[in-house]
C-alpha positions as CSV (number, residue, x, y, z in Angstrom):
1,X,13.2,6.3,-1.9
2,X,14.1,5.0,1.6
3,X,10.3,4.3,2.1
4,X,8.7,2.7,-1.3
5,X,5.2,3.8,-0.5
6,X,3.1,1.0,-2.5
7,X,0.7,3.2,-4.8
8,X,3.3,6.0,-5.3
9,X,6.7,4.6,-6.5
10,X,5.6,4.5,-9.7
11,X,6.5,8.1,-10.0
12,X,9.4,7.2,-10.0
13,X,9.7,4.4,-12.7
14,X,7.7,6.5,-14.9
15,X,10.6,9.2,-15.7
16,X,12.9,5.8,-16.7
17,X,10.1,4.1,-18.6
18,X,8.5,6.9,-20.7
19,X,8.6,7.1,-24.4
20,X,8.1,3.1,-24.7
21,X,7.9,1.9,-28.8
22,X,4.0,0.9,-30.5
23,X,3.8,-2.4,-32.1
24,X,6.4,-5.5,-32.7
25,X,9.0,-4.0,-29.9
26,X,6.4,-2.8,-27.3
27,X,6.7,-5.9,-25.3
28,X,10.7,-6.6,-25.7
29,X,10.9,-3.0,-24.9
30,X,8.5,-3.0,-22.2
31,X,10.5,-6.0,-20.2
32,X,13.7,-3.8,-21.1
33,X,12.4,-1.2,-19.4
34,X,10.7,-2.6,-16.0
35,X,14.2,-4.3,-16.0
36,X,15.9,-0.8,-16.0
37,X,13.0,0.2,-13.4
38,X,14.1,-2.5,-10.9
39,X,17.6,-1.3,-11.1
40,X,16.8,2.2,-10.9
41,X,14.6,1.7,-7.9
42,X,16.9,-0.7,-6.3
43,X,20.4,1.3,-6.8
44,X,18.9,4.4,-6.3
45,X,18.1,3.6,-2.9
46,X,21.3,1.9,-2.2
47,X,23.3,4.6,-3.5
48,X,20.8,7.5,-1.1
49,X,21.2,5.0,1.8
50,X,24.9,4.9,1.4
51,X,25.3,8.8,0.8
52,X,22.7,9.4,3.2
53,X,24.4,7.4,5.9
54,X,28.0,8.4,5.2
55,X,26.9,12.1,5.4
56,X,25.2,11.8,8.2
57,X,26.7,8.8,10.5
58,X,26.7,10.5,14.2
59,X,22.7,11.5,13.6
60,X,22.1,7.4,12.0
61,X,24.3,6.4,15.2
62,X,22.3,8.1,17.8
63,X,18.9,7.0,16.1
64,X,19.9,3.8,14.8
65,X,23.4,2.3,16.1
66,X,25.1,3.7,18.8
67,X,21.1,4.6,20.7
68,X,20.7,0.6,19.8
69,X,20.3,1.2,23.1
70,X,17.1,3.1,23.2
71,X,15.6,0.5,20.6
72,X,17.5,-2.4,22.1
73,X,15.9,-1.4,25.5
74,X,12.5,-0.9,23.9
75,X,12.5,-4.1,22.2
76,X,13.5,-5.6,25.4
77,X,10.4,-3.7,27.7
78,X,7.7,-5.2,24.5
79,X,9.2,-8.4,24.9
80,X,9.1,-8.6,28.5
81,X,5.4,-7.6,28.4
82,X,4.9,-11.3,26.7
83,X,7.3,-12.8,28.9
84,X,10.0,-13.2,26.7
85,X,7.7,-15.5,25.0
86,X,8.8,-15.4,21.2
87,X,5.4,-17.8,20.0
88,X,4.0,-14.7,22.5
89,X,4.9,-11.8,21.2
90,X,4.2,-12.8,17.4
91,X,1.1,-14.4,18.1
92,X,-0.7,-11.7,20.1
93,X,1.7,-8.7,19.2
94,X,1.3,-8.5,15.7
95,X,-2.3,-8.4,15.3
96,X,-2.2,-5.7,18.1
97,X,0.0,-4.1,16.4
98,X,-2.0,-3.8,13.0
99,X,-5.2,-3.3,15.0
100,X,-3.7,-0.6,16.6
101,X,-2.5,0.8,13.3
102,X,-5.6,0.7,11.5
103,X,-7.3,2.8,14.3
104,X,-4.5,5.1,14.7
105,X,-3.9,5.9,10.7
106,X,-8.0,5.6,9.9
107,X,-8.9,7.8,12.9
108,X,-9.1,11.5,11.7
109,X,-10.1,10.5,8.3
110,X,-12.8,8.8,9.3
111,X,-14.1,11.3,11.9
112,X,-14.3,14.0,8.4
113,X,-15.8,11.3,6.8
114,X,-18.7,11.0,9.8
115,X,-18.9,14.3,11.1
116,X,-17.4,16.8,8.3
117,X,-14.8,17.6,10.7
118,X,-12.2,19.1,10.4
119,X,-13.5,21.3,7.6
120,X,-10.2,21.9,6.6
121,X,-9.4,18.5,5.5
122,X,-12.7,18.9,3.2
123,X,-11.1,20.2,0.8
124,X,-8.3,17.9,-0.1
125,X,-11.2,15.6,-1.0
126,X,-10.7,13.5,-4.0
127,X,-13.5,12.8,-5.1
128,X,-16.9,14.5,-4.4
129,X,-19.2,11.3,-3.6
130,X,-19.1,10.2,0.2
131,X,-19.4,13.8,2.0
132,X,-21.5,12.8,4.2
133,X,-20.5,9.3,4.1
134,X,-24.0,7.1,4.0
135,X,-24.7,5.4,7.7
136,X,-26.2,2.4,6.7
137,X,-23.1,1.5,4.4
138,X,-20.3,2.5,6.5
139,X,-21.8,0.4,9.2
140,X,-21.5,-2.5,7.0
141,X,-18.1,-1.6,6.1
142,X,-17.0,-1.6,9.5
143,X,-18.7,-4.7,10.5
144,X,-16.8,-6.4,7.6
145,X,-13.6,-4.7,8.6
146,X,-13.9,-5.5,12.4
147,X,-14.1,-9.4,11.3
148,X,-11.2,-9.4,9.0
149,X,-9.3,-7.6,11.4
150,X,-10.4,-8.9,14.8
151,X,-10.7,-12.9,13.5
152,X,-9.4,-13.9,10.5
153,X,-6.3,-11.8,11.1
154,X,-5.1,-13.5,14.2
155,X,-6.1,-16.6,12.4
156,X,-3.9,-15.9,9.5
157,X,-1.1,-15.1,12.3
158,X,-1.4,-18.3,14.0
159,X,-0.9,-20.4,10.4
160,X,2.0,-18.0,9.4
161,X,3.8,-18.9,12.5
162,X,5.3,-22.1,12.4
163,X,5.8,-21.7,8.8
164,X,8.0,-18.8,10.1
165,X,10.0,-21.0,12.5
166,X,10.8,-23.9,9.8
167,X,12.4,-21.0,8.3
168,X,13.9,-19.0,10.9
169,X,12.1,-15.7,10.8
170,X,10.2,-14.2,13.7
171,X,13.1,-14.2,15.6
172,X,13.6,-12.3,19.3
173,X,17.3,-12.1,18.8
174,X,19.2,-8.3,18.1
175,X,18.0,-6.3,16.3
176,X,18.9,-5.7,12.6
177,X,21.2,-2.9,11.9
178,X,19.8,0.3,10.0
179,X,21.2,-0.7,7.0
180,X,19.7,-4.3,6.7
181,X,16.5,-3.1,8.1
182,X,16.4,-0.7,4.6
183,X,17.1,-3.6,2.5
184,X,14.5,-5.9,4.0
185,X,11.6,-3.3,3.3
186,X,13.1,-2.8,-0.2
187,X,12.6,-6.1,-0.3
188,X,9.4,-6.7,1.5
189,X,7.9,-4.2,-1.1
190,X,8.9,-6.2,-4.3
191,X,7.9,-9.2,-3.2
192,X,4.3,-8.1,-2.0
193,X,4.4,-5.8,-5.2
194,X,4.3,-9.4,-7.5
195,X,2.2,-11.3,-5.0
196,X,-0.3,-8.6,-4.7
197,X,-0.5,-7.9,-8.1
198,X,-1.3,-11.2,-9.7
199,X,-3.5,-12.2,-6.5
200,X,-5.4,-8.8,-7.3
201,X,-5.5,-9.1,-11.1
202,X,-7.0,-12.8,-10.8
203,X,-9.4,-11.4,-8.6
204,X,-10.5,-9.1,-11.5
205,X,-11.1,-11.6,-13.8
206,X,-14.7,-12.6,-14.4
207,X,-14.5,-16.4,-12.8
208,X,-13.8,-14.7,-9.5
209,X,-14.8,-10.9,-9.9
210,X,-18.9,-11.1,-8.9
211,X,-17.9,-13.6,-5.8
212,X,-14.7,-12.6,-4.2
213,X,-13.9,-9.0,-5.1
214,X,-17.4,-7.1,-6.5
215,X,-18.0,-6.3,-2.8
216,X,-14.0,-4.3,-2.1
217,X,-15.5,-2.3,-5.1
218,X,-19.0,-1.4,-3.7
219,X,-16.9,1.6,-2.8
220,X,-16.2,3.8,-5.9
221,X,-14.8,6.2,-3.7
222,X,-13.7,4.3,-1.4
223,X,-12.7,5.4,2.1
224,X,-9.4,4.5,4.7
225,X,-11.8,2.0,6.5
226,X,-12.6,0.0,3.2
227,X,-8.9,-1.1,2.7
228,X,-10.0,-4.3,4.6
229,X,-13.7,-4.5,3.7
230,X,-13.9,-7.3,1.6
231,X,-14.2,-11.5,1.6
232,X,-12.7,-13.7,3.4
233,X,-10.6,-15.3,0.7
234,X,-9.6,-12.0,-0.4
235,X,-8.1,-11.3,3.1
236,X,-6.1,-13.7,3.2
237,X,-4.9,-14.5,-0.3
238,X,-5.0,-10.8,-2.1
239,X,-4.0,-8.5,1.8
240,X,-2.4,-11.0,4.2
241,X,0.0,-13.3,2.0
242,X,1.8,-10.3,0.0
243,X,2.2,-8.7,3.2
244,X,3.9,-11.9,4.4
245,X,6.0,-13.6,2.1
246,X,8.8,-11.1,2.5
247,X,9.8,-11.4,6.3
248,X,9.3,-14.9,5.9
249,X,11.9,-15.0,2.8
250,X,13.9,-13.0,4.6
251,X,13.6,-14.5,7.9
252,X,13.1,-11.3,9.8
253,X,13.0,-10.1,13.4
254,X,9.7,-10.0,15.4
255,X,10.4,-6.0,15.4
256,X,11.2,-5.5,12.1
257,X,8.0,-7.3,11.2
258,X,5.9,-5.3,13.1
259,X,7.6,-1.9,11.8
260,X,6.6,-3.2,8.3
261,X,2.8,-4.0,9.3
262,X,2.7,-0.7,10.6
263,X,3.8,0.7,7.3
264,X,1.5,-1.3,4.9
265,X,-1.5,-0.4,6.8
266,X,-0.4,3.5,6.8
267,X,0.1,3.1,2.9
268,X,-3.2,1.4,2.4
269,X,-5.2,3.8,4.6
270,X,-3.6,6.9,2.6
271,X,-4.7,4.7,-0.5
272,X,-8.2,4.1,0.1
273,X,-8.5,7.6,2.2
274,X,-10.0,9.6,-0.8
275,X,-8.3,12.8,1.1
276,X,-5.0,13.9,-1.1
277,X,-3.0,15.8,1.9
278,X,-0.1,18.0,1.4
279,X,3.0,16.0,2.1
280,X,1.4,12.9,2.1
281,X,1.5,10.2,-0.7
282,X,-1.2,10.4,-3.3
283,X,-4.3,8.2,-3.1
284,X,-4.9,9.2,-7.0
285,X,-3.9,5.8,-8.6
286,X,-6.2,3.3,-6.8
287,X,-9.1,5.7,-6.1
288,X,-8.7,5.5,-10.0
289,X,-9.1,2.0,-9.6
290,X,-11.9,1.7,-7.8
291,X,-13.6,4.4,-10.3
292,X,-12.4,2.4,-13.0
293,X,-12.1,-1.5,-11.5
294,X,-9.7,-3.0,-14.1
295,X,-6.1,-1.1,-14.6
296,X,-4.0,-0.3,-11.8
297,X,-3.8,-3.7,-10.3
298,X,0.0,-3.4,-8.4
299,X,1.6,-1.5,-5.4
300,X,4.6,0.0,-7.1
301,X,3.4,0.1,-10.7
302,X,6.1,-2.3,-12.2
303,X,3.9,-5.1,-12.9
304,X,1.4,-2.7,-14.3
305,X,3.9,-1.2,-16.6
306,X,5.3,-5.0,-17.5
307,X,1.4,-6.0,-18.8
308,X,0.4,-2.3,-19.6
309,X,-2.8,-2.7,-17.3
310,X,-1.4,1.3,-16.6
311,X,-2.3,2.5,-20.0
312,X,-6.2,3.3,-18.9
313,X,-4.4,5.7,-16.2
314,X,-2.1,7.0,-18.3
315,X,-3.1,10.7,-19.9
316,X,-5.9,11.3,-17.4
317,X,-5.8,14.3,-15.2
318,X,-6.0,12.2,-12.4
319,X,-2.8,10.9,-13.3
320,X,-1.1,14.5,-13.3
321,X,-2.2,15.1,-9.6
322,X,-0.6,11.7,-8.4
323,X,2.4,13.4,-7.0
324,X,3.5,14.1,-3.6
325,X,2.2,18.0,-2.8
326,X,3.8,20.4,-0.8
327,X,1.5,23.0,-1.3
328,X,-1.8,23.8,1.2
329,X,-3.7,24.2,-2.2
330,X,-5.6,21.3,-2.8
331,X,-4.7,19.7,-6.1
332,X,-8.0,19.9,-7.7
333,X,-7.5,23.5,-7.6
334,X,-3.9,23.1,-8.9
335,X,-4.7,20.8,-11.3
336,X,-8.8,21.6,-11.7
337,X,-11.0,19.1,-14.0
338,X,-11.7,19.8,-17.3
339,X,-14.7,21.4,-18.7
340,X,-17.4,18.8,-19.1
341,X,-18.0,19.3,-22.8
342,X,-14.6,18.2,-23.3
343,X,-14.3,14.9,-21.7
344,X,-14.7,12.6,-24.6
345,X,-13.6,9.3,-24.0
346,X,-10.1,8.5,-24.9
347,X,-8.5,5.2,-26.4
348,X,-6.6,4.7,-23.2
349,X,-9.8,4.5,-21.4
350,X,-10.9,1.1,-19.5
351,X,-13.0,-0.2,-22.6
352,X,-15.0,-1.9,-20.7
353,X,-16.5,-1.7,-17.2
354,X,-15.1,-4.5,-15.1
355,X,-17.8,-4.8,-12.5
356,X,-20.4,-5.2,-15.6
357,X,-18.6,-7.6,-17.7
358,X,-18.4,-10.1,-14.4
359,X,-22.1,-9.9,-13.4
């Protein structure tokens, strides 16, 4: 609960928000309950943070407190780099820092995905498509990615700042303690969990569908590198701004920041992957997405359980694998696909095929 990894919280909620009433009550009930999820997520971390800290205060001391030394110092070294510049080291540090990231967290899946190496990793392979991955479409993808990473992402960085100053975030002052740095990504996650949401739902809809978001869903099985292969508006409106609002709300430090860029772009990556590895989170829910295009629209699943756009997930056997394994068998195997002659379409299935509907 300490990290609220954005496609796997639901988990979670889903234990508090099961057994939801049909008909007249659903949607009283349904607010009822994502209001009971909230509090749930929300205390529930609180009350591990405190429990987790009182238990263990010398180990959070030397990591966190008393070593604010060690990240106090290593703050200070990054900082020097730029000069003690503060326009510096948000302008040019942050997209380094979420270039960096990307490369870092897409590496090894993408070398499987190019060279079928590691074999190993083959096998936790969520879906079958993309093995070998087709040349002539990942270059594209990475041509597209390069862009929204290499241009409109420092562009993006350079509008964000000032805004940032009017408000007082981006600071280079000390560094948060360990227990506001938990609260802010609590928070950083609801707030890009309703900003991503409605930004990606309206993207859905067949006004925008066919000219801002058909070509993020080119990819049915999509892979780590596609998390950013998409149009410019949707870079900035439906990936950049929910990733934003909350340090700016919350008028964060330069660090803390760049600790949460680092973390979105790991989330996304293990999202879009299409490799569920043992102790990792679950890419389940939005590869489902992109095989389905319109349910599963959100990061934590809240939204999604507040307008039931979850129903389409809910009951499939992909939904039973989304879970955190900690064994070396892949899940498919745990959890294997049903015979074919059996997969009749069910009610909770998308009725309709976004991608069709908007062309």
């Amino acid at each position: 609960l300490i990290y609220f990894n954005r496609y796997h919280c639901h988990l979670y909620i889903a234990v508090i928000m099961s057994g939801s009433l049909e008909g007249s009550t659903m949607i009283s009930n349904n607010v009822f309950e994502v209001a009971k999820s909230i509090l749930f997520i929300v205390g529930s971390a609180v009350a591990a943070m405190i429990a987790f800290r009182n238990s263990l205060h010398s180990y959070i001391e030397m990591f966190w407190g008393a070593s604010h030394d060690f990240w106090g110092a290593l703050w200070k070294y990054i900082f020097a780099k730029f000069g003690n510049n503060e326009m510096l080291a948000y302008l040019v540090g942050t997209p380094i820092i979420g270039i960096l990231s990307f490369l870092i967290f897409n590496a090894v899946f993408l070398c499987c995905d190019i060279t079928g190496r590691p074999t190993w990793l083959l096998k936790y392979k969520v879906q079958d498509k993309n093995q070998p991955v087709d040349q002539k479409k990942l270059w594209k993808a990475i041509k597209t990615s390069s862009f929204n990473l290499l241009i409109i992402n420092p562009l993006f960085t350079m509008v964000c700042y000032p805004i940032g100053k009017y408000l007082g975030a981006y600071h280079s002052g000390t560094l948060p303690t360990f227990e506001w740095f938990i609260v802010e990504i609590i928070v950083f996650s609801l707030f890009e969990e309703v900003f991503f949401y409605y930004s990606h739902r309206l993207l859905h809809s067949p006004k925008f569908y066919a000219k801002y978001h058909k070509k993020h869903h080119e990819w049915q099985a999509p892979i780590g590198i596609t998390s950013v292969y998409c149009g410019k508006l949707e870079m900035v409106c439906s990936n950049l701004l929910p990733l934003s609002i909350g340090p700016l709300v919350m008028k964060s430090h330069v660090f803390t920041s760049w600790i949460w860029v680092s973390l979105v772009i790991f989330s996304t990556t293990l999202a879009h992957g299409g490799y569920h590895v043992p102790y990792l989170f679950s890419p389940e829910a939005h590869d489902y997405h992109h095989k389905v295009y319109n349910c599963w629209y959100g990061t934590l699943g809240i939204l999604d359980r507040l307008h039931k756009t979850d129903r389409p997930f809910k009951g499939s056997v992909e939904e039973r694998r989304h879970y955190v394994s900690f064994s070396l068998t892949p899940v498919r195997e745990l959890i294997p696909d049903p015979p074919k002659h059996c997969r009749t379409p069910s009610p909770r299935q998308c009725s309709s095929n976004t991608e069709q509907s908007a062309d």
